[in-house]
N, C-alpha and C positions, 0 to 999 in steps of 0.2 A: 596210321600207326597205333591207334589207342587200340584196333581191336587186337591187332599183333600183341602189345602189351598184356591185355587181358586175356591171352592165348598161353603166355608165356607163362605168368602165375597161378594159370589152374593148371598147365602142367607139370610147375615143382611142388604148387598146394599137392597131385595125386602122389609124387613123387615121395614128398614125405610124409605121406598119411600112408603108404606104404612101409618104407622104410622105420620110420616111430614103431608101426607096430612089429615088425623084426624087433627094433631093439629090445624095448619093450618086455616081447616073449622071452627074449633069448640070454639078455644082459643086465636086465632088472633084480638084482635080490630079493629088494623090499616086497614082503607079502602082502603087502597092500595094494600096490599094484597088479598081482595076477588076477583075471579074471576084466580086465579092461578094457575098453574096446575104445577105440580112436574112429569114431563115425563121421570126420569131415572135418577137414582144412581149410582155414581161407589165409590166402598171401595177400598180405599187402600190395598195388600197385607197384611199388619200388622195391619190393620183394626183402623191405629190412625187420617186417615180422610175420610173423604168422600167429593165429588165434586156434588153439587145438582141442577138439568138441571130443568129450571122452564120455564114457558112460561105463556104469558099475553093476556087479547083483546089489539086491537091497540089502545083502548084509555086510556092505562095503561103506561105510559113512560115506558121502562123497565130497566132504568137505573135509574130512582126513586124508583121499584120495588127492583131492587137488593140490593142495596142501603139499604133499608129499613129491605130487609132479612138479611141483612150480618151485620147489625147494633146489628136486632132481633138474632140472633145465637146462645149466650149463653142463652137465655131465653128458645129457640127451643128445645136445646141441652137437658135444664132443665127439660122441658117439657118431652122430649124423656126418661130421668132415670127415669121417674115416670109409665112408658108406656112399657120399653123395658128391657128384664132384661143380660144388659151385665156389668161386671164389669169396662170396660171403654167404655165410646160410643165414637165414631169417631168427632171429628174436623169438624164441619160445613161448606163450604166454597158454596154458590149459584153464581152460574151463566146463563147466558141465553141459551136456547137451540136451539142455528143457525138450524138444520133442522126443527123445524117444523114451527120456522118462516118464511124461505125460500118454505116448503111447503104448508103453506096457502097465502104466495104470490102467489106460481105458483099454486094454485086451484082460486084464485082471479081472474090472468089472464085468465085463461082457461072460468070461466063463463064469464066474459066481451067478448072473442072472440066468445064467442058459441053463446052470444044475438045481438051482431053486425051481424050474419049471418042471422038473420031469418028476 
């Protein structure tokens, strides 16, 4: 049963790392938001939250970003029961997603080092 379990929460974690970014694009005003990107979900085992990995350009604080999403959450969330059909949806909670802001640091440096050479 446990891996049934963990079968079931990476396929609402895909579900709504789909659906977030619909809303997201389509539903969001705030200009702080565009340009956001939802790169991975994780559900909780009992599916009553989820942790939302987002990432920005650098000229998006991303701590105004969060900020702004974690504010947005039960709206999201609202958004989501109208889109997703599960009898309870998961607990919001954004945060930033350290790899792939660490890897467009380290593809940043790598082009600055490649045009130094030539």
């Amino acid at each position: 049963m446990g891996e049934r379990e963990f079968g079931r929460a990476a396929r609402v974690a895909l579900q709504l790392r789909r659906e977030l970014a619909w809303v997201l694009e389509r539903e969001m005003q705030d200009p702080r938001t565009h340009l956001v990107t939802i790169s991975r979900v994780e559900v909780s085992r009992d599916l009553s939250h989820a942790r939302v990995f987002v990432s920005a350009p650098e000229d998006h604080p991303m701590k105004e970003v969060l900020s702004v999403l974690n504010h947005a959450a039960g709206y999201l969330q609202l958004r989501l029961g109208e889109r997703v059909r599960m009898r309870y949806l998961p607990r919001l909670r954004f945060q930033e997603d350290k790899a792939v802001s660490s890897s467009s640091r380290i593809d940043a440096l790598l082009a600055d080092a490649k045009s130094r050479q030539r």
